[in-house]
Structure formats: C-alpha cells, structure tokens
C-alpha positions as CSV (number, residue, x, y, z in Angstrom):
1,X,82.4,89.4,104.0
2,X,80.6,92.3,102.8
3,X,81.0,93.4,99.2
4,X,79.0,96.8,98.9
5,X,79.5,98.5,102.9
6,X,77.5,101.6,101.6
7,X,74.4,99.0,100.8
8,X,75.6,97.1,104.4
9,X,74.7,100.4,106.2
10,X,71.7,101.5,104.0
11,X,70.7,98.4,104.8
12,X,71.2,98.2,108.2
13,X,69.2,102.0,108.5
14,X,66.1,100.5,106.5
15,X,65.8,97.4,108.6
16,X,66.5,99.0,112.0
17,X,63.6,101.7,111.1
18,X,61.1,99.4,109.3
19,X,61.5,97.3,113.1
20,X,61.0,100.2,115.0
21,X,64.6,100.0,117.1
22,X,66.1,103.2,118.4
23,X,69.5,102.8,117.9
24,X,71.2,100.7,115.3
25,X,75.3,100.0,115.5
26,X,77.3,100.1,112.0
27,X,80.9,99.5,111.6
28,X,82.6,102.8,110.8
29,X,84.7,103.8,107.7
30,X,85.2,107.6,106.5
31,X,82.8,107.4,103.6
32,X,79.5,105.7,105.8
33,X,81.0,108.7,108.6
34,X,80.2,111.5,106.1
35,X,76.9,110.0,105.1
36,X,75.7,109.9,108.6
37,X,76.3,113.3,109.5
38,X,74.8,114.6,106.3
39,X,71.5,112.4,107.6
40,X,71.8,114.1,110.3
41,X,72.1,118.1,109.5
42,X,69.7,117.2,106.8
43,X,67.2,116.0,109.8
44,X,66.6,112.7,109.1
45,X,68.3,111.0,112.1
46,X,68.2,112.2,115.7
47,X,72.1,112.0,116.8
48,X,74.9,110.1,115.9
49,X,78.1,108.8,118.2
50,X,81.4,107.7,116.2
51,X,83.4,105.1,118.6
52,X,86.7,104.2,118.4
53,X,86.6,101.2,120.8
54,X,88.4,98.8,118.1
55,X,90.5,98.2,115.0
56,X,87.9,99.8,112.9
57,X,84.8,102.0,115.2
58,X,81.3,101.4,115.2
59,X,79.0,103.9,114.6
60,X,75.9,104.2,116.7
61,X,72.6,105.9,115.3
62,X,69.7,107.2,117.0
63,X,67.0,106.9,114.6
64,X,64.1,109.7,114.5
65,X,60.4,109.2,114.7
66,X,57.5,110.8,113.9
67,X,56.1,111.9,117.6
68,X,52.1,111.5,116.4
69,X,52.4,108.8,114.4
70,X,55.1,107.1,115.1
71,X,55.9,106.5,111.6
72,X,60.5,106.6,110.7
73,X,61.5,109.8,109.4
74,X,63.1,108.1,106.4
75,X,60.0,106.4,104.4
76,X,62.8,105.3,102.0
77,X,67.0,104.6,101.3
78,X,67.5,103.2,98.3
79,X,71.3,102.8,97.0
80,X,71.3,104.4,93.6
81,X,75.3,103.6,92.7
82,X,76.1,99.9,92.8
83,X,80.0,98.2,92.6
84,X,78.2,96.5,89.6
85,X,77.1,99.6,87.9
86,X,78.3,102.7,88.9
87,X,76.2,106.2,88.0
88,X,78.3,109.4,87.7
89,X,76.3,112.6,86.6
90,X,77.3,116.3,85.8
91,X,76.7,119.3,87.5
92,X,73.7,120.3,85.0
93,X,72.3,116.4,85.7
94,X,71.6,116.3,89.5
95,X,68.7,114.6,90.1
96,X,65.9,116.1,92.4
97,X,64.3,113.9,94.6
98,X,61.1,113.7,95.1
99,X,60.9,117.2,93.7
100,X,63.1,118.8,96.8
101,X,61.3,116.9,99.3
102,X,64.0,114.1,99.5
103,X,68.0,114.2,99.4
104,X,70.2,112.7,96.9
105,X,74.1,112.1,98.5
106,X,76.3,112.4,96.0
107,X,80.7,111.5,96.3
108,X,82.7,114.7,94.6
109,X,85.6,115.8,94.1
110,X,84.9,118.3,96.6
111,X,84.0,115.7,99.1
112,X,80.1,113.7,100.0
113,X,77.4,116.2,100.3
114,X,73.8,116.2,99.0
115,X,73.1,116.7,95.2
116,X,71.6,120.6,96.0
117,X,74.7,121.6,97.6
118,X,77.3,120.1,94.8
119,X,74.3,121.8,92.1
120,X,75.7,124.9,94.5
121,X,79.4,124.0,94.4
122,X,79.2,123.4,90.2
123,X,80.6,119.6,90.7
124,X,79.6,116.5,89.7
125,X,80.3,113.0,91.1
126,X,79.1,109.6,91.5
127,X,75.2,109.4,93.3
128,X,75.6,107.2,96.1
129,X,71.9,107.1,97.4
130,X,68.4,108.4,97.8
131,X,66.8,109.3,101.0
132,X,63.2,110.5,101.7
C-alpha cells in the first residue's frame, strides 16, 4: 500500500528515465492525470495515453530523449510537498526553478498548473514538485 501516490509516480518517472525505458505504466487518479499533461505541454514527456481498462486506469508515458545524446529530458523530479510536511506559498512566494529553466507544479484553488502560470492567475497553493 502506497502512502504518498504523487511520490509513487515521481518515482516511477525518475527510475523509468534514469533506466532508459520508453514507456513507463502508472495507475491513474485525477491529480497524477493533471501533472502528466502539464509534463507534457511543458515538453518534458513525449505523449501520454489515459486507459480506463479497470477499476482505477493506468496511465502510460512515453518518456522523451535527447536525440544526440541520448540523455532524459527531465535531469531531475524531486517531490517538494510531503504528507509529512506540507509547503503552501503565496502568490508573491512562487519559487523559480532553476531561474525559469525548470517548472515548479503547484495544487490551487484554481486547479494544478505550473508556479509561472498561478504567479499569472494571482493564486497560491501547495507546491507539489520540481521538474528540470
């Protein structure tokens, strides 16, 4: 039984990457749905593929590589909230990561979208993770 699902998936990304798979299967939920489309207009995954097949849906990634290199396209996802310790920030708070190179996904009010955006929208929320 899995405590922290966000961490699960993060998880699951960072290992799936780091071994140089193509595809990595996560069990779906609307919250890990949301953060998987945000990797991907953001660019940092290649496609994504919600299935319904059971009780609760899988969700199958197609991870992106670096065509030279060979290298992932995410260097690093780190979970930044935990059930443990939770971090909530304001509007004026955001962080930056990397200095705008990487993304921050925060939860609001407004729904999950990346820190710039909600900086946009004027909301504030709990920051879920980091991804660069």
């Amino acid at each position: 039984m899995v405590t922290d699902t966000i961490a699960d998936y993060l998880t699951r990304v960072r290992n799936a990457s780091s071994a140089g798979h193509r595809v990595v299967e996560i069990p779906a939920s609307n919250l890990k749905k949301e953060i998987t489309k945000i990797l991907f207009d953001q660019g940092y995954i290649l496609s994504y593929k919600f299935e319904d097949n059971d009780i609760q849906g899988t969700i199958k990634i197609a991870l992106k590589y670096d065509k030279v290199t060979k290298e992932p396209v995410i260097r690093k996802i780190q979970r930044v909230s935990k059930p443990g310790l939770r971090k909530y920030t304001g509007s004026e708070t955001l962080p930056r990561v990397l200095n705008g190179l990487g993304i921050a996904i925060v939860s609001t009010s407004h729904g999950v979208m990346t820190s710039k955006q909600a900086k946009q929208d004027n909301v504030g929320g709990e920051v879920l993770c980091y991804v660069y």
